[in-house]
N, C-alpha and C positions, 0 to 999 in steps of 0.2 A: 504494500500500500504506500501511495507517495506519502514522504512523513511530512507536508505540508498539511496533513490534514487528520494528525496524530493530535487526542484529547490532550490537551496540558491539564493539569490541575494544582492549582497553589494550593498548600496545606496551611500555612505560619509566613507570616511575615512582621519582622521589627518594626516596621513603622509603613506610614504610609508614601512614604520615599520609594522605598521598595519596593511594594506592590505598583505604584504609578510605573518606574523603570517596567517592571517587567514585563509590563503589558504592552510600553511601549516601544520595547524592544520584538516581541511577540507580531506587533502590528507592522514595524518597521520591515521585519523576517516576509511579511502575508505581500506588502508591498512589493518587496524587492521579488517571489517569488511572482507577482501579475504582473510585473513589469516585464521579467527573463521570458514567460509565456505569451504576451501580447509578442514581443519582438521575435519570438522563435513562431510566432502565426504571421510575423509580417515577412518574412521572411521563405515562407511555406510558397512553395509551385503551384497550391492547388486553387489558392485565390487566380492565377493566370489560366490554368486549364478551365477553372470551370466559365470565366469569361469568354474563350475560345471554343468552348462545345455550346454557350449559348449564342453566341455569334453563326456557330452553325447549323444549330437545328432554326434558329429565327430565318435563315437563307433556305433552309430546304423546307419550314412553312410558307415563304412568300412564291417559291416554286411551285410550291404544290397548289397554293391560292391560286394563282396566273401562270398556268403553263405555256400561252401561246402570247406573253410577254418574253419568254426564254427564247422561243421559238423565231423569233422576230428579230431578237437581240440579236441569235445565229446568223440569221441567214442576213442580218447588215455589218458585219463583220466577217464573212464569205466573200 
């Protein structure tokens, strides 16, 4: 299991110094952990593919809407 998502549990703490720290070191951990993961998705091919298979099924719906606009296209570029 990723230990970004492992229960902590404070038992005792000396003061409320302490527990403030911990938490906000806890928080700072959560932060830095959505930060490495947004950029490891900015990062990812598949934001690029999946732009590129809707690019292409949108070309092979407007084909299929108007086939004798393709047809036309051909034979003025013939």
């Amino acid at each position: 299991m990723n230990n970004q998502y492992i229960r902590r549990e404070v038992f005792y703490c000396e003061t409320c110094h302490e527990l403030k720290s911990f938490w906000e070191k806890e928080i700072s951990k959560q932060t830095c952990y959505r930060e490495l993961e947004e950029d490891r998705r900015g990062r990812s091919a598949l934001r690029k593919l999946r732009e590129e298979w809707k690019q292409r099924l949108e070309k092979r719906l407007r084909m299929l809407d108007n086939p004798d606009d393709e047809e036309k296209q051909e034979n003025t570029v013939s």
